[in-house]
VONUZA-445449 format. One record per residue (C-alpha): residue in one letter; x, y, z. Coordinates in steps of 0.5 Angstrom, whole numbers, plus 500, padded with zeros to 3 digits. Example, Ala and Ser with C-alpha at 12.3 -4.5 7.8 and 13.67 -1.06 7.14 Angstrom:
# residues 2
a525491516/s527498514/
//
This chain:
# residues 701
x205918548/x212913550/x218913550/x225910549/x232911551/x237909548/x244908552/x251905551/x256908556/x258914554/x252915550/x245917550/x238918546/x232919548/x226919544/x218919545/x213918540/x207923541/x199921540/x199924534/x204919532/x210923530/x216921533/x221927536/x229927539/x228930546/x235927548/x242926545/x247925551/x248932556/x242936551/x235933554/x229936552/x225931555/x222936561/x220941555/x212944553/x209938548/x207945544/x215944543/x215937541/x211938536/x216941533/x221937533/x222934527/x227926526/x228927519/x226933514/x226931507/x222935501/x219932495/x217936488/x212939489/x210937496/x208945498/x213947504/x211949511/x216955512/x219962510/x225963507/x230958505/x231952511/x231946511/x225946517/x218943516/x220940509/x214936507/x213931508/x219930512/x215934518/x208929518/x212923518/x208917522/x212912527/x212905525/x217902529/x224902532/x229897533/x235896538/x242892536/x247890540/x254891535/x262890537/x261899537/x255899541/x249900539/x245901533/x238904533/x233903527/x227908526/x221906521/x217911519/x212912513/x208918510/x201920511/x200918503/x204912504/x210914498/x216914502/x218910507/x225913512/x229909516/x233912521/x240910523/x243912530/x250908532/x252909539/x259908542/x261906548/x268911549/x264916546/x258921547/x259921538/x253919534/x253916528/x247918524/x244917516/x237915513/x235911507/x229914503/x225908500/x220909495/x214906496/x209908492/x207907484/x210913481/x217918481/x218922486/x223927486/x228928492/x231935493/x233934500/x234928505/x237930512/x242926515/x241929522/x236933524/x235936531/x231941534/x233944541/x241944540/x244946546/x239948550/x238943556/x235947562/x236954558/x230955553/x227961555/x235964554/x237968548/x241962544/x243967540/x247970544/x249965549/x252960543/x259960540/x260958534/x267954530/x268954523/x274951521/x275956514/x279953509/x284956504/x290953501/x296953504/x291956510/x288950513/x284948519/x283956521/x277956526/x273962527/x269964532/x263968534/x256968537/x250967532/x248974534/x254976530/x254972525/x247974523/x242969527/x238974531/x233971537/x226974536/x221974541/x214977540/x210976547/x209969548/x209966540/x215965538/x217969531/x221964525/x226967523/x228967515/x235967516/x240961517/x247960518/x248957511/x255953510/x256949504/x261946500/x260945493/x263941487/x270935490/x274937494/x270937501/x274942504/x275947500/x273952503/x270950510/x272943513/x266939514/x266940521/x263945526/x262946534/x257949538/x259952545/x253955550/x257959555/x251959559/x250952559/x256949559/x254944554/x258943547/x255940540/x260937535/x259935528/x262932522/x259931515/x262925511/x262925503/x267927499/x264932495/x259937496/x254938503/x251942507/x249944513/x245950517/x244952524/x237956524/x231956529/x223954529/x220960532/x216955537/x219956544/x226959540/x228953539/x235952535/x236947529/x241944527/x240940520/x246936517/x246933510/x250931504/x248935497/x242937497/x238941491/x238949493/x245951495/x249944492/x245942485/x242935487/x236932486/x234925486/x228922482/x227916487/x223911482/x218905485/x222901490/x229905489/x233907496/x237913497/x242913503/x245920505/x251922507/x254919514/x254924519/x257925526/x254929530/x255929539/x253934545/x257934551/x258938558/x264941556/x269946552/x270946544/x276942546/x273937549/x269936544/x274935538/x277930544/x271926543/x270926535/x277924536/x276918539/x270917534/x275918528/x279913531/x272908531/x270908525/x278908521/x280902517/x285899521/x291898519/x298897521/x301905519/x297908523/x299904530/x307904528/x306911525/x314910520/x317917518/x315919511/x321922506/x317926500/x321929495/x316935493/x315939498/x322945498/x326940495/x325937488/x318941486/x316935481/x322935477/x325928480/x331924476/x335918478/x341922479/x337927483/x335921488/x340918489/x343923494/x336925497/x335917499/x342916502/x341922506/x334920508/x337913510/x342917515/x336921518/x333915520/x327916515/x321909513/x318911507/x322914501/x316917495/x318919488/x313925489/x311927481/x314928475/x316921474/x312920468/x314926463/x320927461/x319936462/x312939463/x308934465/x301939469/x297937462/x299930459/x298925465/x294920464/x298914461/x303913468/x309910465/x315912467/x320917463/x325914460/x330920460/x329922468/x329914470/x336911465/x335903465/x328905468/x324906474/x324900477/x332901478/x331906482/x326904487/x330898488/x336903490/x331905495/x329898498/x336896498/x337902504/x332900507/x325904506/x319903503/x318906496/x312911493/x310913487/x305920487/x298919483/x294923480/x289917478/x283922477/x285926472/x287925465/x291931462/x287935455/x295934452/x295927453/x295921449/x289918451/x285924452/x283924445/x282916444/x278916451/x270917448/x265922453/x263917457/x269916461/x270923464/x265929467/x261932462/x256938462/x251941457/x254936452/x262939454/x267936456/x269939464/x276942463/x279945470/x286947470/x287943463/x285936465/x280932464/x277929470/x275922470/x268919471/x269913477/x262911476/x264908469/x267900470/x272902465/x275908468/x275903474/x278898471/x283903468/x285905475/x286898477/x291897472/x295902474/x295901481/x297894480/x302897475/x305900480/x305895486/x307889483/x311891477/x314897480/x315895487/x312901491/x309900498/x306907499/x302911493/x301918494/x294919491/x294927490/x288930487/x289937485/x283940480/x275940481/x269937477/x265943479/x258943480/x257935477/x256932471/x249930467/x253923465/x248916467/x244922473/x239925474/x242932475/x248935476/x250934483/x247926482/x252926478/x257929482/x255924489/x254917484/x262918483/x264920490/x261913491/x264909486/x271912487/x270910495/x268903493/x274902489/x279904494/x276899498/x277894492/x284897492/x285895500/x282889500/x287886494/x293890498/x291891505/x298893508/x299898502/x300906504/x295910500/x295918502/x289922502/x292929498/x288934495/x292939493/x294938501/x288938505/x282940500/x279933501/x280932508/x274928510/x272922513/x268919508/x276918505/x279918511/x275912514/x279909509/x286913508/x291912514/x295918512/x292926510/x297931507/x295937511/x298942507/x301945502/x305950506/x311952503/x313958509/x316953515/x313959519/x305959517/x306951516/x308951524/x302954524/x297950521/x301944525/x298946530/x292945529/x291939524/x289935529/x282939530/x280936524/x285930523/x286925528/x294926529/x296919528/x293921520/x295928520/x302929515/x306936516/x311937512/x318939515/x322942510/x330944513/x332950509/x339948505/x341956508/x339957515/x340956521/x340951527/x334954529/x330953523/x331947523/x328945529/x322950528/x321945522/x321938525/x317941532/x312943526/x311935525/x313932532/x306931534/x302929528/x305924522/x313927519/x313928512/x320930511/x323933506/x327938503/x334938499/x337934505/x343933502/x345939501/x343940509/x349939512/x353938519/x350939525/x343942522/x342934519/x344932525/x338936528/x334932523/x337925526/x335927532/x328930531/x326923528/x330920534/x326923539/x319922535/x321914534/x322914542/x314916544/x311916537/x306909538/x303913544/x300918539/x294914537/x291913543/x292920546/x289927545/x290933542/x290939547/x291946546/x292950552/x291957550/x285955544/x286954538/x290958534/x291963528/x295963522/x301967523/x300968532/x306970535/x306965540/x301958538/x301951542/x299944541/x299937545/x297931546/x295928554/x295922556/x295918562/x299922567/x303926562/x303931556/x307932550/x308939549/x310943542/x310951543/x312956537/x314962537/x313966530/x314974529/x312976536/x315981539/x314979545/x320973549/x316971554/x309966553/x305962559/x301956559/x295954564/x296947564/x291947570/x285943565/x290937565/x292936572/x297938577/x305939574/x309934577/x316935572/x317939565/x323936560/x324939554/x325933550/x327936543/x332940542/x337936547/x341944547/x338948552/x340955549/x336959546/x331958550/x328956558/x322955561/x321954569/x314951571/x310950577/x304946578/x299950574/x303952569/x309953564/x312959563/x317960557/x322965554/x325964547/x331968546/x328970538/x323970533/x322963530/x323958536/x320952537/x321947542/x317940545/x316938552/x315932556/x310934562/x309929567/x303930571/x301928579/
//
């Protein structure tokens, strides 16, 4: 038996190579099974894969013990310096010398994060049928110095649920609860048939549960933190092995059980899965998305938007709802230029003169919304000083519009022989080259004959399970496409570096990191009740890093001061997607406007370099009282809400961050309504009503 350890400052894996020649996982930074029993060892599998007609080694439906994932045999490893840290190579092969595995682990130098994925290679004479590839694999999760305790019990497990308009809401409980039992029989370890399945299927990645999860041990103390990133459908489970009560954990994209994917990997083709992340660290459920955060920050596009993070005016959002003209506009960017905002986006319905859901395809400007055409408009909004946008929808092609019959199959998502119709679009194919070149038409259409410098890239129906068009199954298909849509927004980048393009999904559907790599900005939500949108605000930075995290602030064109304030503090720690009639929002409540951008525009180049913090945990779609802020090097940035609570007074414990030194309350500048005295552990608030917010500076010793 030997051993290897890999480490770079902030992270660590170590690895042994047993005498049978299988190679296991024993260590990932604070997680270090290297003590353990080698009865246990034997057990920890690197990389599970199933092949068709290999015969499984298990009860039930996990992903553990797949063959020949379980028998692979070390060949080599190798270790390179890189500008991130280190990358880590695994070369193992079958017993029947027909697939060859290659595992990849990145490690960070500022953070405990690993990345990991697999390429599956066929090296054999015949057709080998993939069902499942894992990304990670590990075997052990959370359980350093704690093997012989109930993992069952003594881990908490997040899952960040997802509906429209209610993004981001973390639930949490033990695996006891949510169904995993720890069975003991004597001394010999019962497998369970039971795991905790999460999956998401069809193209919007987050459509009902981000891809993310954490893990918190409350006996150990340890976290583990992980994220899937593919833009379409994934899966993962949390189940055991019953040798020892170990805990596993398995992260993939598509598989075939639970996502409709198979792949027939022919004589020297490769598969590559899905990239995951995957980290454990002593430490809280914060602490953990800290640290993903900062990986989030490694592994983005650099890009100019999300260093100066400019203030963002959209059309949509309680204001225009889609039905945008020229006379429309014109009082909507005056009125943005007065508050001070960057970007002005025409957001949809600038190409259809009426009802335009099932007739988009063509993207030429309505000649009766834009008299003289639209390129007098958007030079209107150049001329006040912003950068102008246009909405896309650049997948779809409605079932009403003059290309959907002159189009052939071959360019959009087919199954049984049919047409995929959702929501009365059809949805294009981004693996077919002239869908692609389509697609670059427009986009150069709108940059160089339009002018526009930001596109917000919407995305509002879903393929379902795939298509059969060019693949071997419904969910190849499904994933081929996935990759060529990211391949051509790379191309989209590297012609037009410094243009914005927004990552949106009927709001925060597709808020992945497989986009999100690319996109500098997510439209977290749809929310149209600015109450519920605090709420979410809240917390978008758990799965968003906040710099990339767009909320809308939406003053009312009737309401009061206090609204208005709720609004902008919604999106004061994140990225301001302004909107809203603000026209028709007059006096001292626009003035409230002005000043919130103001004050966002004095600290707003520090977000993305700190952390998000949620001193009362993460919380809830409508929580009376709810918080979020952003730590720095001796200070904090501060938002807290008060929703419908009955309650007028709330503290926070801000003893995690350091010692209090000074508490101002940078916005609003007036000070009724609300007070708040403070110590060196804590702030204590109270707000004289329902649906306050405000924002603090705290200044730490």
């Amino acid at each position: 038996m030997s051993t290897f350890i890999v480490e770079t400052e902030t992270a660590k894996l170590g690895f042994e190579i047993l005498e049978n020649n299988k190679i296991v996982l024993v260590t990932v930074n604070s997680n270090d099974l290297s003590e353990s029993d080698l009865e246990l060892k034997k057990h920890m599998t690197l990389t599970e894969i199933q092949i068709t007609g290999k015969n499984f080694h298990h009860k039930g439906l996990s992903f553990v013990d797949t063959n020949p994932g379980r028998d692979l045999q070390y060949v080599d490893h190798a270790v390179h310096e890189n500008a991130a840290g280190k990358l880590v190579i695994i070369q193992q092969v079958d017993a029947d010398k027909q697939i060859a595995v290659t595992n990849y682990y990145q490690l960070y130098r500022n953070t405990a994060i690993i990345k990991s994925w697999v390429d599956v290679k066929n090296i054999g004479q015949e057709d080998l049928g993939v069902e499942y590839v894992s990304s990670f694999a590990l075997t052990g999760i959370n359980q350093a110095d704690d093997l012989n305790g109930n993992y069952s019990e003594d881990n908490v497990f997040y899952l960040p649920h997802n509906n429209w308009t209610a993004e981001a809401q973390w639930k949490s409980e033990t695996l006891k609860s949510a169904g995993l039992d720890y069975w003991v029989d004597g001394e010999k370890g019962q497998a369970s048939t039971k795991r905790i399945s999460i999956t998401n299927n069809s193209s919007w990645s987050a459509s009902e549960y981000s891809p993310n999860g954490i893990l918190v041990n409350t006996k150990t103390k340890q976290s583990a933190i992980w994220q899937i990133e593919n833009n379409g459908a994934w899966h993962y489970e949390l189940s055991d092995i019953g040798k020892g009560d170990l805990l596993t954990i398995r992260l993939s994209g598509p598989e075939e059980l639970d996502n409709h994917w198979w792949k027939n990997l022919k004589p020297d083709e490769t598969f590559t899965t899905a990239q995951v992340a995957f980290g454990q660290m002593m430490g809280d459920a914060e602490d953990a998305i800290d640290e993903m955060t900062i990986y989030r920050r490694n592994i983005r596009r650099d890009n100019v938007d999300n260093e100066k993070l400019p203030v963002i005016f959209n059309d949509y959002m309680n204001g225009l709802s889609g039905d945008p003209t020229t006379d429309k506009e014109i009082p909507l960017i005056d009125a943005a230029k007065k508050v001070g905002t960057e970007y002005f986006v025409i957001d949809c319905g600038w190409y259809a003169p009426g009802y335009w859901w099932d007739s988009v395809g063509e993207w030429q400007p309505s000649e009766e919304r834009f008299p003289g055409g639209i390129e007098k408009l958007i030079q209107y909004i150049k001329d006040q000083g912003m950068t102008p946008g246009l909405w896309l929808e650049i997948e779809v092609v409605g079932i009403n519009s003059p290309l959907a019959n002159k189009l052939p199959d071959e360019w959009f998502f087919t199954r049984h022989g049919k047409r995929v119709v959702d929501a009365d679009r059809y949805h294009l194919d981004f693996t077919n080259k002239d869908v692609r070149k389509f697609a670059d038409e427009v986009v150069d259409r709108l940059v160089k004959q339009y002018g526009v410098g930001y596109i917000k890239m919407d995305y509002n129906i879903t393929t379902g399970i795939g298509t059969e068009q060019n693949a071997d199954s419904y969910g190849d298909g499904l994933l081929a496409h996935n990759r060529a849509y990211l391949q051509w927004i790379d191309t989209v980048f590297e012609r037009y570096p410094d243009l914005v393009i927004e990552n949106c999904g009927s709001g925060g559907m597709r808020h992945d990191y497989a986009m999100l790599q690319r996109h500098s900005i997510q439209s977290m939500t749809d929310q149209t009740d600015y109450v519920r949108n605090g709420n979410i605000a809240s917390v978008g930075a758990s799965v968003v890093s906040p710099e990339q995290c767009a909320i809308w602030s939406y003053p009312l064109k009737s309401g009061d001061d206090e609204e208005v304030i709720f609004n902008m503090v919604n999106t004061m720690l994140v990225r301001i997607h302004q909107s809203g009639l603000l026209n028709e929002v007059t006096g001292h409540r626009l003035e409230l406007v002005k000043e919130g951008i103001a004050t966002y525009k004095t600290y707003r180049e520090k977000i993305p370099e700190m952390l998000p913090i949620w001193p009362e945990g993460l919380g809830q779609l409508d929580d009376g009282w709810f918080s979020y802020g952003l730590k720095g090097e001796h200070e904090l940035y501060l938002a807290v809400w008060r929703g419908n609570s009955t309650s007028s007074t709330y503290q926070l414990n801000l003893e995690k961050y350091g010692d209090v030194d000074k508490v101002e309350q940078i916005y609003p500048s007036d000070e009724s309504n609300s007070t708040f005295t403070y110590d060196s552990t804590s702030i204590h608030l109270s707000f004289e009503q329902q649906k306050i917010a405000r924002l603090y500076h705290v200044t730490l010793k």
